[in-house]
C-alpha positions, 0 to 999 in steps of 0.5 A, a space after each residue: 283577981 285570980 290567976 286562970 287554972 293551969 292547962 293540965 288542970 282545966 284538961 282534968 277538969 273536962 275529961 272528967 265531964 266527958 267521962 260523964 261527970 257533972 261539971 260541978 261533981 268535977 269542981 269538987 273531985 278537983 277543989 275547984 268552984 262550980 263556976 270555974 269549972 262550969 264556964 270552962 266546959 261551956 267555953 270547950 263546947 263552944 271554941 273546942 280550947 281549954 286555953 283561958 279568955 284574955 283577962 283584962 283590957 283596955 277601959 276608955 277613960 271616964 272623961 273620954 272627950 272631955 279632954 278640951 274642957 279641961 285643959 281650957 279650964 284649967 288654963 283659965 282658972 290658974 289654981 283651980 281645985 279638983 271639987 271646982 273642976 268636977 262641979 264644972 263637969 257637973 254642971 255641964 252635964 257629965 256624969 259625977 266622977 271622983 276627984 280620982 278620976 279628974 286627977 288621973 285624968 289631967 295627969 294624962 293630959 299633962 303627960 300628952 302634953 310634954 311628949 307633943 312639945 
């Protein structure tokens, strides 16, 4: 992911389209993409700021209320491999995820786990 165009920048870039330049005559005069320079005049017009959107954020988990499964499957299944696991997901209806996905996931449980202890 690219880091957001400096401030002095993107004001350049809207000055010139208030100057009468079209957005994407600003992109090239500026070596910027069209895109960049497109979606910065839409955001002036509609918030009034040149400053950027919040990049990134929050993802809920994949198997988000799943959690309980998990840990009653793998309490009951000692030595249980990520495959099994996400056949038994399969079969109960969730969506296939990757063997990542369960991974990450019972690393988060098991790091709840020994901060509630």
């Amino acid at each position: 992911m690219t880091a957001p165009l400096s401030q002095d920048l993107r004001k350049r870039l809207v000055r010139a389209v208030e100057e009468g330049a079209s957005a994407r005559g600003a992109a090239a005069r500026f070596a910027v993409s069209a895109s960049a320079a497109i979606k910065l005049v839409r955001r002036v017009r509609q918030t009034g700021s040149t400053a950027p959107a919040k990049i990134g954020g929050y993802r809920k988990p994949l198997l988000a209320g799943q959690e309980e499964f998990l840990r009653e499957l793998t309490a009951s299944r000692k030595g249980i491999t990520l495959a099994e696991i996400r056949v038994a997901l399969i079969e109960r209806g969730v969506a296939p995820v990757s063997l990542m996905t369960i991974w990450t996931m019972l690393k988060r449980l098991d790091q709840s786990h020994k901060k509630s202890r």
